[in-house]
C-alpha positions in Angstrom: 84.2 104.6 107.0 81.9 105.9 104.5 78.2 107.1 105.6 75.9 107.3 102.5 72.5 108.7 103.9 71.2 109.4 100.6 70.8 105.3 100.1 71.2 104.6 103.9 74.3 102.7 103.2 77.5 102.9 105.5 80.5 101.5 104.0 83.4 99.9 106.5 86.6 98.6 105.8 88.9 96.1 107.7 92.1 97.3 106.4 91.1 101.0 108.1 90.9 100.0 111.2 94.4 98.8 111.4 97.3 101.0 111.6 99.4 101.2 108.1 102.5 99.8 108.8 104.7 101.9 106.3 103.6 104.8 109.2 105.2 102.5 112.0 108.5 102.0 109.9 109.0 105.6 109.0 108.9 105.6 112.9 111.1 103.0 113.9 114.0 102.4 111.2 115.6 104.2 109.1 118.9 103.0 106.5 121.4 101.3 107.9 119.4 99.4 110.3 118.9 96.0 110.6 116.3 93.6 109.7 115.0 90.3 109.8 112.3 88.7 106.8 111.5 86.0 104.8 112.0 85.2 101.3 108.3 85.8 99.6 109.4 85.6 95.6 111.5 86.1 93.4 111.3 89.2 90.9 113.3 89.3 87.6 116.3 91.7 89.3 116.3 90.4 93.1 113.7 88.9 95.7 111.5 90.3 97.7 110.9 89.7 101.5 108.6 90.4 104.2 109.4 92.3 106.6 108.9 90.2 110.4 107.9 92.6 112.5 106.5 94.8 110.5 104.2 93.2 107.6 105.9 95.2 104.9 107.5 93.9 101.6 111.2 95.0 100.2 113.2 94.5 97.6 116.7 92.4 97.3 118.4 93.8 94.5 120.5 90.8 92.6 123.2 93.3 93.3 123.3 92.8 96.9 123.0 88.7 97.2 126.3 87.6 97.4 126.1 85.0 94.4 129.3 83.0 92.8 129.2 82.5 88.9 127.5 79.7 88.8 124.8 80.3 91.6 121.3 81.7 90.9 118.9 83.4 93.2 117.0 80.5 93.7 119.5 78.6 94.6 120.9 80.6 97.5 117.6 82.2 98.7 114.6 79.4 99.1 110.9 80.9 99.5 110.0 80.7 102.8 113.6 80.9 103.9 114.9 83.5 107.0 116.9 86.0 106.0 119.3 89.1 107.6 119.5 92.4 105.9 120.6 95.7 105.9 118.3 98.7 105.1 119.9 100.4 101.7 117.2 102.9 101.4 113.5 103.5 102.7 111.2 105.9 100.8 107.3 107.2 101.3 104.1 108.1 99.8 102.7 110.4 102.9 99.4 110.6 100.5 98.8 107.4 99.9 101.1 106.1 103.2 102.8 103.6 101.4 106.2 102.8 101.1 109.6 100.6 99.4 112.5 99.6 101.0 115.5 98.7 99.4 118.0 95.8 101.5 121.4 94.6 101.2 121.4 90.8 102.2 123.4 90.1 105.0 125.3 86.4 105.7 
């Protein structure tokens, strides 16, 4: 919230009255922990998900899909799709309170 008296203006935002949810995952999980998402896009190294649960996107590398030779990302992991993963790495921005996290897909 923002009080301007010099033009008797008060500025209000939605997204500050909830709680950030990178605060609530540097809380609760940490790597190695499990997670459940679903499959939001596709990025030109991986997919990203979001987070169920917690309302926060991470990263798939290509790496960690378990893909034969012929198979593409697309064709293993469908938008909208549930997925399992394991938590690879989880880092902050205290400043800002944002945050990435990095998953292994599980089968």
């Amino acid at each position: 919230m923002h009080i301007d008296k010099e033009n008797r203006k008060i500025k209000l935002s939605v997204k500050q009255t909830k709680e950030n949810p990178w605060k609530r995952v540097s809380n609760e999980l940490k790597t190695g922990d499990k997670i459940n998402g679903k499959v939001l896009k596709y990025v030109g190294k991986g997919a990203v998900i979001l987070v169920d649960d917690y309302e926060v996107e991470a990263f798939i590398p290509k790496s960690k899909i378990d893909l034969s030779e012929n198979e593409s990302i697309e064709s293993v992991l469908k938008i909208g799709s549930s997925v399992e993963g394991e938590i690879l790495s989880i880092e902050f921005e205290n400043e800002e309170q944002k945050g990435s996290m990095v998953v292994s897909l599980l089968k």
